[in-house]
N, C-alpha and C positions, 0 to 999 in steps of 0.2 A: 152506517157501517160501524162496525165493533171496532173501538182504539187498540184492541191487541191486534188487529187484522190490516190497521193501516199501516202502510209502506215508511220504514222507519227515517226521514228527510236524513240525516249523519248516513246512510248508506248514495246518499244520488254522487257525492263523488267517488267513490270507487264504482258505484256502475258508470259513471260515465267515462273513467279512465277503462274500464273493460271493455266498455262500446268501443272508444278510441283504438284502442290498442290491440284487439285481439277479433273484436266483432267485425269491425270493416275491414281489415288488413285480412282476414279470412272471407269474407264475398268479395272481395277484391279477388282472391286466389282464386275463387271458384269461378270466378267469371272468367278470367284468364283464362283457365284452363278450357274452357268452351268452344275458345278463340279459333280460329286458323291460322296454323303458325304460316308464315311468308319466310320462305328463305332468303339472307342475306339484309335481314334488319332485326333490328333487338327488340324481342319481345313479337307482340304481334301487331300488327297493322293498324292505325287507329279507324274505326266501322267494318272491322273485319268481321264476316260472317260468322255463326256460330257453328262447332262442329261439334259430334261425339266421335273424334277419329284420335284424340288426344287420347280415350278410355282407350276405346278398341284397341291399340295397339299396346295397351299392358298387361293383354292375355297372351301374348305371344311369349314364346319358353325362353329366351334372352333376358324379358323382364323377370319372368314369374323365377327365374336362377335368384335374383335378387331381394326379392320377397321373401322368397323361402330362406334363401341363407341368411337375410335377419332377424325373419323371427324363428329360426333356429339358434341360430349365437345366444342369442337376444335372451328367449325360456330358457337356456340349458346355465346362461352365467347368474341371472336373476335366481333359480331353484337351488345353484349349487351356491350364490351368496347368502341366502336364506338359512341355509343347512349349515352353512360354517358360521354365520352372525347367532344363529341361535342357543348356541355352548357360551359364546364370549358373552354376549348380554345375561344368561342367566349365569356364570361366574360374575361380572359386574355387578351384578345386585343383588345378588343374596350372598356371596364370600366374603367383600371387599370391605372394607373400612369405608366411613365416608369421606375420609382424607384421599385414600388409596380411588374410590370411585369416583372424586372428582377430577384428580389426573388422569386415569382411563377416558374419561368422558371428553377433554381437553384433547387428551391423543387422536382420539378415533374423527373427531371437532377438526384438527389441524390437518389428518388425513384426505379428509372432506377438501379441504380447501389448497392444498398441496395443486399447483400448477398441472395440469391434467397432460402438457405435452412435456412438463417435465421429467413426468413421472413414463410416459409414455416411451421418449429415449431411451432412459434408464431401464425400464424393459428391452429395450430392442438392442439397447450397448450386452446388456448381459446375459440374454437370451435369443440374441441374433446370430447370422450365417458366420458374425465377423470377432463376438462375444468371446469371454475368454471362457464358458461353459462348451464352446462349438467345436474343438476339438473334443472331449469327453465324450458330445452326445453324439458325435460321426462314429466314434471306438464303438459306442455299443449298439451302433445299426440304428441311430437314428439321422434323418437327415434333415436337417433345419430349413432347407426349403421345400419341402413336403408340405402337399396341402393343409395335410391335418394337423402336422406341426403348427403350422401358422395357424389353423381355423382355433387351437391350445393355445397359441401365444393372445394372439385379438382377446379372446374367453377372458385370459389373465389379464391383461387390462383394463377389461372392464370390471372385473372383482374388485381392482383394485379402489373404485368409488363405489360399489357394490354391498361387500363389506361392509365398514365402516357407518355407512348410509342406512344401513338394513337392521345395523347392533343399535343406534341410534335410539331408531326407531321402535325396535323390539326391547330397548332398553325399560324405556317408560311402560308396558305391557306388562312385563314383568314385576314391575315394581307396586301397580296394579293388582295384581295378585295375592291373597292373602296365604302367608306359607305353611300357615295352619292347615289348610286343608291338607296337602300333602303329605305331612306329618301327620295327621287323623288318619291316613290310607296306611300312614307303612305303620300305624299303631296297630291297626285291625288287621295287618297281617299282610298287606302288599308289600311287593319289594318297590324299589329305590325307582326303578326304572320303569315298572308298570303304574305306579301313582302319577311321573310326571307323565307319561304317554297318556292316561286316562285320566288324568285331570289338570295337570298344567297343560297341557299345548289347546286342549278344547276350549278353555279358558282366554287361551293367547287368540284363537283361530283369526282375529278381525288385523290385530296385529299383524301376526304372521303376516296376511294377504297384505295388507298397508305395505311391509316391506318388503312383498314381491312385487308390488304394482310399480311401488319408487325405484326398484333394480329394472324391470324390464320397460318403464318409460323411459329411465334414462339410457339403456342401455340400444331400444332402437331407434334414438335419437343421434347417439354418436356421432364425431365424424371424423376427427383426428386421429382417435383409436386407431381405426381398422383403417385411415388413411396412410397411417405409419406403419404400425404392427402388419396390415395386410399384402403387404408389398406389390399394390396392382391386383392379386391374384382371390384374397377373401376382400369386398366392399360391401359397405352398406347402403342402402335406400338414401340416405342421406347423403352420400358420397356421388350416386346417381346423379341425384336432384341438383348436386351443386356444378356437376357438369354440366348439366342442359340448360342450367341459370347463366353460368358465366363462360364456358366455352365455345359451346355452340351457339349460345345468345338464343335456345328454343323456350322462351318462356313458356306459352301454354304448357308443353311437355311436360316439363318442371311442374307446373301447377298441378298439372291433373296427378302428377306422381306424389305429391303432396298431400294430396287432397285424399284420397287413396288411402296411403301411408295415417293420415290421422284419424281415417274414418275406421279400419283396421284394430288401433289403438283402440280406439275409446269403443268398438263394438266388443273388443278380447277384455277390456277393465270389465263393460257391463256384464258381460256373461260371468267372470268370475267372480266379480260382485254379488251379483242373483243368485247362484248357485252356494256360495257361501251363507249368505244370509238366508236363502233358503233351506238349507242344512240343518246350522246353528241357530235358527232363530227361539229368541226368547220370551 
């Protein structure tokens, strides 16, 4: 066998922490989820038969409310932090001094890491029923307990690691970019804004996607967010999964809604992936 084709021995401990960590703890889930739940003990039965009645019942409209309303929250915060990270990364790197870029970079860094339920109150203290904005938004006919109020408020919190996460990302993209070419378009007579549309963001395309994929993994993954911010009334899949884990003690359920839930994910990554590099390919 060719030495550039043998298996590099510096990689068997990290697969074997992948194995560990991530490979068995998931056909663990998937077996679970196969299970017959037994009511009135945690988890399922040990030799408990196997069933698809854990699937079957996440076609029913109770569930599929819950699917839906995640990966709706879920695309609409990931597209709209995309849309508002990609102004602030390209001021970042082509305006800023590199003094002035490494504290942006620091800020947007400590954002990222800013306690997630801290920030999560601090939304719902000043944008809640009880905030000191809730009088203002009642005067002009809005009402804070309104669904779509809240399904706005949830949106907002998840921007708020969304953001931050997404300029990050598209930061380095951009800097990637040589700014010549741009200036070569508005030399030969393009304006400002048709050179970056037709040649910086085609440029960025991979980017871009990188920091929709990192906004909408994390964002329907959640579970504090819309546990707070949702008041009962907008939840997420995740919020599901953690009642059927620990309240009801339904593991299967949990499981297969998990399983589900990830399969989901990584089948909306590969299509967006394909279709992108299908696109742009080079």
């Amino acid at each position: 066998m060719d030495s550039k084709r043998r298996p590099n021995p510096l990689f068997l401990p990290a697969a074997g922490l992948f194995l560990l960590l991530f490979v068995l703890p998931m056909a663990g889930l998937v077996v679970e989820s196969l299970r017959t739940y037994v009511p009135g003990r945690i988890g399922s039965a040990e030799g408990a038969p196997f069933t698809a009645a854990n699937y079957a019942e996440l076609v029913k409209p109770s569930f599929a409310v819950f699917f839906f309303q995640t990966l709706r929250l879920s695309l609409a915060a990931a597209l709209v932090g995309v849309f508002c990270a990609l102004p602030l990364a390209h001021w970042t790197a082509r305006k800023l001094s590199p003094r002035w870029r490494t504290l942006a970079i620091g800020f947007f860094v400590t954002l990222m890491f800013l306690s997630v339920l801290v920030r999560t109150y601090a939304l719902e203290l000043t944008f809640g029923a009880v905030g000191p904005l809730g009088p203002a938004l009642r005067a002009i006919g809005i009402s804070t307990n309104s669904r779509g109020y809240i399904e706005i408020l949830v949106a907002a919190g998840l921007l708020h690691y969304i953001i931050p996460m997404s300029t990050l990302t598209l930061l380095a993209t951009f800097q990637n970019v040589d700014p010549r070419l741009t200036d070569a378009a508005q030399v030969l007579g393009a304006p400002a804004w048709k050179a970056h549309l037709t040649i910086t963001l085609p440029l960025c395309i991979r980017g871009i996607l990188a920091a929709f994929l990192f906004g909408f993994t994390f964002s329907i993954s959640a579970f504090v967010i819309p546990m707070i911010l949702g008041k009962g009334r907008v939840l997420f899949i995740s919020n599901l999964i953690y009642t059927r884990f620990s309240e009801i003690a339904n593991y299967p359920s949990g499981a297969a809604i998990s399983v589900v839930l990830f399969v989901l994910a990584m089948l909306l990554v590969y299509v967006m992936t394909h279709l992108v590099n299908k696109r742009w390919a080079q």
